[in-house]
Structures are given as C-alpha cells and as structure tokens.
C-alpha positions as CSV (number, residue, x, y, z in Angstrom):
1,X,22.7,-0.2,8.3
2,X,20.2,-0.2,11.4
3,X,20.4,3.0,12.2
4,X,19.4,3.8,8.6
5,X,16.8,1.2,8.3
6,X,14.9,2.1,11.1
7,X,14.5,5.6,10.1
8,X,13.1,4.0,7.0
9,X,10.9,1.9,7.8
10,X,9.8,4.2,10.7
11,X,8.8,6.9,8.5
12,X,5.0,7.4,7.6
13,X,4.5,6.5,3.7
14,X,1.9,4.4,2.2
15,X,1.2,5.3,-1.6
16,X,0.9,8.4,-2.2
17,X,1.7,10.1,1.0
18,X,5.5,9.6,0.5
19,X,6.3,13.6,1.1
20,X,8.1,12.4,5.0
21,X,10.2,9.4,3.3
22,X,11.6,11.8,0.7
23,X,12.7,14.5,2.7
24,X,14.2,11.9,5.6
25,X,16.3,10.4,1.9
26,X,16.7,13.9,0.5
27,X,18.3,14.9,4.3
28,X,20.7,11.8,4.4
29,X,21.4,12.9,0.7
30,X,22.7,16.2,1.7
31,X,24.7,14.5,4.4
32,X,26.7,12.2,2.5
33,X,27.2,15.8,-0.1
34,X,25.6,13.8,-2.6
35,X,24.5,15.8,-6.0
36,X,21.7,18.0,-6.2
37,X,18.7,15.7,-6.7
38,X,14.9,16.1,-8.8
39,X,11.6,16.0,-7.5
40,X,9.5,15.7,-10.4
41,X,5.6,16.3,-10.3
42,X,4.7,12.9,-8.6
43,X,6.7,12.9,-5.8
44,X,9.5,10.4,-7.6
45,X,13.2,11.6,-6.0
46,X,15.7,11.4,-8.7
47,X,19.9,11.4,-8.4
48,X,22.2,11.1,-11.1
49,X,25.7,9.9,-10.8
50,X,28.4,9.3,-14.1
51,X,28.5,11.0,-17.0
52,X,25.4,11.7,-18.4
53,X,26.5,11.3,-22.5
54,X,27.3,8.0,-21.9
55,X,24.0,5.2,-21.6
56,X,22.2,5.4,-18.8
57,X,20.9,3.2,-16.3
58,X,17.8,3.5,-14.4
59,X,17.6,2.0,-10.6
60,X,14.5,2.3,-8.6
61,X,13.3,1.0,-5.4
62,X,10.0,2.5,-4.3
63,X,9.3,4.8,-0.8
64,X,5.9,4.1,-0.3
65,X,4.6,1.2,1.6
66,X,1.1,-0.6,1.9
67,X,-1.3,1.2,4.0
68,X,-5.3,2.1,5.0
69,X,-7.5,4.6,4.0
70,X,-10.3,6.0,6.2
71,X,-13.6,5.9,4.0
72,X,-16.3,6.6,6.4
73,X,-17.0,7.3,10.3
74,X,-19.6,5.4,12.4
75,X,-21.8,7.0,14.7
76,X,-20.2,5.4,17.7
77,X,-16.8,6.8,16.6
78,X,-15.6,3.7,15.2
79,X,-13.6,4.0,11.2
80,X,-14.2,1.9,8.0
81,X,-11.2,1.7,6.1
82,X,-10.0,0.3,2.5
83,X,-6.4,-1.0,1.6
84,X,-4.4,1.0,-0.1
85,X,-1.9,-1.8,-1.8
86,X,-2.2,-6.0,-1.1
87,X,-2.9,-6.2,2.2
88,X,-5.1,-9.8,3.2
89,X,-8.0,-9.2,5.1
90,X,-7.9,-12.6,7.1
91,X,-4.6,-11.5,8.5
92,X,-5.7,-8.3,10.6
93,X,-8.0,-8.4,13.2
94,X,-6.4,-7.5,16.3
95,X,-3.4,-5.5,14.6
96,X,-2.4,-1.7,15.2
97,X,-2.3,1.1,13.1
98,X,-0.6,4.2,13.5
99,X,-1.8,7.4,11.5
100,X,0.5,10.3,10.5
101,X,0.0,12.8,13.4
102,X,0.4,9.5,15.9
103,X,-2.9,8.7,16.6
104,X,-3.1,5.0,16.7
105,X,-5.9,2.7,16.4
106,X,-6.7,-1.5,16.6
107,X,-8.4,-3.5,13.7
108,X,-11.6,-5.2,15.0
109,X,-13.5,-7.5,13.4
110,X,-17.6,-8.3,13.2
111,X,-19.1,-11.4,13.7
112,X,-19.1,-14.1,11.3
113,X,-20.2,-17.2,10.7
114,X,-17.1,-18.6,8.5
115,X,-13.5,-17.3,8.4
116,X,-14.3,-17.3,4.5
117,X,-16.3,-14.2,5.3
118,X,-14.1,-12.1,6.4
119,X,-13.1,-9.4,4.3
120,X,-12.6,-5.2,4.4
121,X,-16.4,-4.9,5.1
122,X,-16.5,-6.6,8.3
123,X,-12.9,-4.7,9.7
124,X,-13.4,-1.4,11.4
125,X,-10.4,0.2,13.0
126,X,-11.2,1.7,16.8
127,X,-9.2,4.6,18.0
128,X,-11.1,4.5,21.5
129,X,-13.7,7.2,20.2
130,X,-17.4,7.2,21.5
131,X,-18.7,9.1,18.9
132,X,-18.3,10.3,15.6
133,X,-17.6,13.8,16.7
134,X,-15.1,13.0,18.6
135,X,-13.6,10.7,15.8
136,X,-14.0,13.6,13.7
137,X,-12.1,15.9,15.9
138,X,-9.4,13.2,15.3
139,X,-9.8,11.5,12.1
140,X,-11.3,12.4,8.4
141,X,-12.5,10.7,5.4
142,X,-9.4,10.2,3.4
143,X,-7.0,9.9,6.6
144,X,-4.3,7.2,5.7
145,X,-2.7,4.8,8.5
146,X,0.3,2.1,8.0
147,X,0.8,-1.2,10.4
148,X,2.8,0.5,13.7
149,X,5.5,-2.0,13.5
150,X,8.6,-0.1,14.6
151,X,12.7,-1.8,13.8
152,X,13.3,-4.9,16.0
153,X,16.3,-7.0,15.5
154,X,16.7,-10.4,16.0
155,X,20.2,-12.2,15.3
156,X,21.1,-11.6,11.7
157,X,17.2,-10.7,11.8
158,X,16.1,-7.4,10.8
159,X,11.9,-7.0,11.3
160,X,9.8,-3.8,10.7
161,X,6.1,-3.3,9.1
162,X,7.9,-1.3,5.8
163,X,11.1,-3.1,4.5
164,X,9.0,-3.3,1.1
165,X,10.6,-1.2,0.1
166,X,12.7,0.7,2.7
167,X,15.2,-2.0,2.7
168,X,15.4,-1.1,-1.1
169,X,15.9,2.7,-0.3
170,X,18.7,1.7,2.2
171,X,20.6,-0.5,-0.3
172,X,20.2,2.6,-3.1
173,X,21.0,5.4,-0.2
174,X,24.7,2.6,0.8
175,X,25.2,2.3,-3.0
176,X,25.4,6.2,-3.4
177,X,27.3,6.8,-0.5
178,X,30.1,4.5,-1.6
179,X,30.0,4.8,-5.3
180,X,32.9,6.4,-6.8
181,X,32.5,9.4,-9.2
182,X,34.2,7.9,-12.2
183,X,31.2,5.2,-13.5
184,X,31.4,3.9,-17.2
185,X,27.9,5.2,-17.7
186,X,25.5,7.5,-16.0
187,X,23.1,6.0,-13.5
188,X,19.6,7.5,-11.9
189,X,18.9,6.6,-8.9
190,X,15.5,6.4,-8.3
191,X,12.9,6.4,-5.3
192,X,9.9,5.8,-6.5
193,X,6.1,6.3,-5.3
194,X,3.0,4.9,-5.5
195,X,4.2,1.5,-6.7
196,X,2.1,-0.4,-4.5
197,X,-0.5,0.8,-6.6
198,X,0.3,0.0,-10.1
199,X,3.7,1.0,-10.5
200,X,3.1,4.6,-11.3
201,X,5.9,6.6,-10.2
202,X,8.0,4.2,-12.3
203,X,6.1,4.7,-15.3
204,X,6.5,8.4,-15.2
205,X,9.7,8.8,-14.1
206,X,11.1,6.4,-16.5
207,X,9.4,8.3,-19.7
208,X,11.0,11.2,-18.7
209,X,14.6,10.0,-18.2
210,X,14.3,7.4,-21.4
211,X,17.0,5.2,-20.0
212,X,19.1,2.1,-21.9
213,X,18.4,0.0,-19.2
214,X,16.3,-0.6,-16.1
215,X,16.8,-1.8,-12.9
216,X,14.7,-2.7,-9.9
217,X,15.7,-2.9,-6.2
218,X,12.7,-4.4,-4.0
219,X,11.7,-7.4,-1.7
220,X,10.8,-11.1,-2.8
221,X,9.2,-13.7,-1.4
222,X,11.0,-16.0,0.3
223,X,10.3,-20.4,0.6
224,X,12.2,-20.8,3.4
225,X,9.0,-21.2,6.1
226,X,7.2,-24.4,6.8
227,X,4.9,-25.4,3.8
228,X,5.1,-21.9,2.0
229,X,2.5,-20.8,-0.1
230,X,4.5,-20.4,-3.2
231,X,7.1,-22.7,-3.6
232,X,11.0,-20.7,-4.8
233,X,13.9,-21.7,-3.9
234,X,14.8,-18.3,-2.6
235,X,15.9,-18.0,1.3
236,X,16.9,-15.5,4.1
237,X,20.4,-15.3,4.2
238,X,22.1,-17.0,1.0
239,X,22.5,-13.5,-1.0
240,X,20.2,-11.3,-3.5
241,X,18.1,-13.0,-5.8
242,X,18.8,-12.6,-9.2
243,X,15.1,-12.0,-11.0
244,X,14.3,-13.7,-13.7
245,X,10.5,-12.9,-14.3
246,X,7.6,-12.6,-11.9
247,X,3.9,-11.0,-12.9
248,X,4.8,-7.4,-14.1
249,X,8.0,-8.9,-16.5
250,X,10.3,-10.9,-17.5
251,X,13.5,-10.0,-17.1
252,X,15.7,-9.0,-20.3
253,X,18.4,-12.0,-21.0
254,X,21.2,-9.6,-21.0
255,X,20.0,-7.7,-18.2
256,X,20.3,-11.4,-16.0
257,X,23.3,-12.5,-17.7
258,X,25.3,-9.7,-17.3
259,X,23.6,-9.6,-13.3
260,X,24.9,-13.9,-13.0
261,X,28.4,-12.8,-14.4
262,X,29.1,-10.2,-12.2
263,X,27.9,-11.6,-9.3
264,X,29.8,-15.0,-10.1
265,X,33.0,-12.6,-10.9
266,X,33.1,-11.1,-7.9
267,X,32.0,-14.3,-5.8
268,X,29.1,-12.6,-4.3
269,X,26.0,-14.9,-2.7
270,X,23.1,-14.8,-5.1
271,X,20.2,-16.8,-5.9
272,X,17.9,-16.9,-8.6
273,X,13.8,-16.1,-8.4
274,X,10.8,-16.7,-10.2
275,X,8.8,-15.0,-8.6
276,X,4.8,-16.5,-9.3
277,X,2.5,-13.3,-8.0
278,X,3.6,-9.9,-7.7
279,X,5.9,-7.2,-9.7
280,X,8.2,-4.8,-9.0
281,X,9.1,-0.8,-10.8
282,X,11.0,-3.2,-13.6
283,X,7.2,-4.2,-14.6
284,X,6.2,-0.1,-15.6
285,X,10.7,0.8,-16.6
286,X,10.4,-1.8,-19.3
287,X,8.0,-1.0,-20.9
288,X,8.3,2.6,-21.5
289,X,8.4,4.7,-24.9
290,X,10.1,1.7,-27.2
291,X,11.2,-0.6,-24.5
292,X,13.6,-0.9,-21.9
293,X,15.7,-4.0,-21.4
294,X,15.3,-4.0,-17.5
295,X,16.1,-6.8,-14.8
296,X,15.7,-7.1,-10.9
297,X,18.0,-6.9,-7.8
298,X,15.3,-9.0,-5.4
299,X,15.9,-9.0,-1.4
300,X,14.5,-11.7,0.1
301,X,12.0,-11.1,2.5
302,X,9.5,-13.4,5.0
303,X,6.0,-12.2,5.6
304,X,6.0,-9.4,2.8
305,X,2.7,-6.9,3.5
306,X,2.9,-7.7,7.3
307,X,3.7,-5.5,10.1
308,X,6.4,-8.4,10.7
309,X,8.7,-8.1,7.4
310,X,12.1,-9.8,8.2
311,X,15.0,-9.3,6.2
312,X,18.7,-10.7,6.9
313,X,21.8,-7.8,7.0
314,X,23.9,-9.7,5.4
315,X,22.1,-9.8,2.6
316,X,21.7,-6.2,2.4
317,X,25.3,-5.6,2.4
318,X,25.6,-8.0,0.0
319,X,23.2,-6.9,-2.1
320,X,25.0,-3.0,-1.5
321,X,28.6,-4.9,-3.2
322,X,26.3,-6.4,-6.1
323,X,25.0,-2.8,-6.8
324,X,28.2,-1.2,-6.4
325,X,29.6,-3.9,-8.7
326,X,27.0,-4.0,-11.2
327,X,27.1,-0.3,-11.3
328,X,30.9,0.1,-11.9
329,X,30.6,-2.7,-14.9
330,X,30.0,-1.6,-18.4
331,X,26.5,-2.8,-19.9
C-alpha cells in the first residue's frame, strides 16, 4: 500500500487538471490486466466489474485534490493566486507549492494589522522572480500549483498533501486488484474529477451509468486532536467510518444498514460519522435522474486540506476487506 500511495498522492492533480492521476490509475490498471476501462468527456475513469444485467453499483472516490490558481503577475515577479477547492487562508503563509513542470514557489503574506485580515488578497506566492518577465518566462495566468507535500510515514502513520482523495483511489485500485470475477451484481468503479469543486464529475458520470445504488469512498474528519473543531466520535485507527449524513446527503437507510451488517458479519472495525461540514461524490450520485439510494465508505483523516493529511494503514486495509465484502454481498 505505500508504494501505491505515494505515487498517488505524488501525482499533480487539483480539480480539473486530473489528466497525470488518470493515466498513473489507467497504467496500474493495465498492470493488474484489469478490464478495458472509459474515459468519458470530463475526464471521469470508469471500470466495470460483474455482470452488467444484474443491478449495478456505482463506487467513486475522486482524483483531484485542492489546489491554486495563478490569476495575475506582479511587476516585481511576484503571483496572486485563488483556491481552487477549501483551502483556509489563515493556514498558509510560509507553505510551498509545487507547479506541474516543477517549479516551486512559497506563500507570503502582506502586512496586517489583525490575523482576522488575512485572507487570499494579502497571499502572493514568490517563485524567486524579479520581475514579471521573468515570472512570465515561468509562470502564466491560469497556471495551477498543489501543497509540495511528498509521502512520509510515521508508525502506523501515513502523511502526504493529497490523501483527499488518493487514499480513496488506493482503496478502489486494492479492491479491483483482489475482487473476484464472479460478483452478484455489476459494479463501476469510479475515479472521479473535479469534486472539490462541486461534485461535478460525479454528477455526470453517474447520469450516464444510471446505477441502483451509490457509493462513495473519501476522507472524513477525524475528533481525535486536542479540542477539535467539530466534535465526531470518529478516530485514526479504529476502522472506516460508516457515513450516515454530512452536508451534500444523507445516507439512504438501506444503504447504512446493509454497510453496519456486513461490516458487523465479517467483524471488521468500523465507526459511524456525522459528518457536520463537507460532502463527498454520494452528495451529486444521489441525486441523479429519479434518485439513487447512495451511502459512504469514510476514511478517517487529521488535517484534511493540509499539506499534512495523515491517514492510518490499517485502516486502509480495512477499509480494502469492507469493500471487497460489501461488493461480494447482494444489495
């Protein structure tokens, strides 16, 4: 699983830019002999697995990752950037960023005269430039740049700047790669983009496949830290977290009970979320066409939107049997 996860989360992919995450998936795909996958018009890498007559089931975790997006050049070289996803503002000055050909720059801040002030109007990013020609020769409007947080590990520790939602894509990539061929229903595997943004490769990708039901692999918020901001009893290293509703849904009842059975048959750790601000793909999946009874597969996750995202490996494994398990039960 490290070896995978730092490819992952050390490929360049904030919203819309996801083209480099897809082909590293589509190359460990063709590895593991995996079907012939789909590319649709957004970017959205699709895989199908079981029979397709039978009902299908539709399980996403999204490739892109929060990022930055270059909209203007000073004269003295320095760049003016926007978020592209929830990042804080507060939480950046003196960070690094790392653009797609490798240039990398450090997030400054102006002067202020309260810590209230601070927001994406007084951050400029400074890629040791002197002027704006020579930022120019580097760096255009429009340029996009991610936190340069490459792997570390720590213990049971995993820590990178992009495990929302690599260490989704890593579960999905484990689950194909040790699924069996004979499934009681068909299942699409789904990486999504741009769901930082608003969900939107779920939303298109689930219109066009019109699944039975819908299921989203992604990072939660953990209350496991010293006076968190949200309180949830969900921790590092106790299992999954079975969602029950958070700002983009709430979870279908049969989705979670069939998700608390399994889990409780097979005497794998879980835990359950509510989850107070943020959504996952299962916000856009559910509601497509008439509906789509749709549920969560949340791993937990400290620091989400950081360049210091910490997951623990055991519950990515675990979370790998509770897919696998889910997967091979019929819904």
């Amino acid at each position: 699983m490290k070896e995978l996860l730092a490819k992952l989360t050390g490929a360049f992919g904030p919203a819309g830019r996801e083209e480099w995450v897809r082909a590293l998936l589509l190359e460990e795909l063709k590895q593991m002999g995996s079907p012939d996958s789909i590319v649709d018009d957004l970017g959205n890498l699709v895989v199908s697995r079981g029979n397709p007559e039978n009902k299908i089931i539709l399980v996403a975790a999204h490739m892109d990752q929060v990022g930055f997006m270059v909209t203007f050049i000073e004269e003295n070289g320095f760049l003016r950037v926007t978020p592209v996803g929830g990042i804080e503002a507060k939480s950046l000055p003196g960070m690094r960023l790392r653009f797609r050909d490798g240039i990398t720059g450090v997030i400054g801040q102006e002067k202020i005269k309260e810590q209230k002030e601070l927001d994406f109007s007084k951050l400029y990013v400074d890629i040791g430039a002197v002027s704006l020609k020579g930022a120019q020769q580097q760096i255009q409007v429009g340029d996009t740049a991610v936190f340069d947080a490459p792997l570390m590990m720590e213990g049971n520790r995993y820590i990178a700047g992009a495990m929302d939602d690599r260490a989704g894509c890593a579960v999905l990539l484990e689950t194909l790669r040790r699924l069996p061929r004979d499934l009681p229903q068909s299942v699409c595997f789904v990486f999504t983009v741009q769901e930082e943004v608003g969900l939107r490769g779920a939303q298109a990708v689930s219109y066009r496949i019109n699944p039975h039901f819908g299921l989203a692999v992604d990072v939660t918020r953990t209350g496991d830290t010293p006076e968190p901001q949200f309180k949830t009893p969900v921790s590092l290293g106790k299992g999954p977290a079975i969602k029950i509703r958070d700002s983009s849904v709430i979870c279908h009842p049969r989705v979670t009970a069939l998700m608390r059975q399994v889990a409780e048959d097979k005497n794998i750790p879980h835990q359950l979320e509510v989850l107070e601000q943020g959504g996952t793909d299962a916000g856009a999946i559910h509601l497509s066409r008439a509906g789509v009874p749709s549920g969560a597969l949340s791993i937990p996750c400290r620091y989400i939107h950081t360049p210091g995202e910490m997951v623990d490996h055991n519950d990515l494994e675990n979370s790998v049997s509770f897919l696998l398990a889910l997967l091979q039960t019929k819904w």
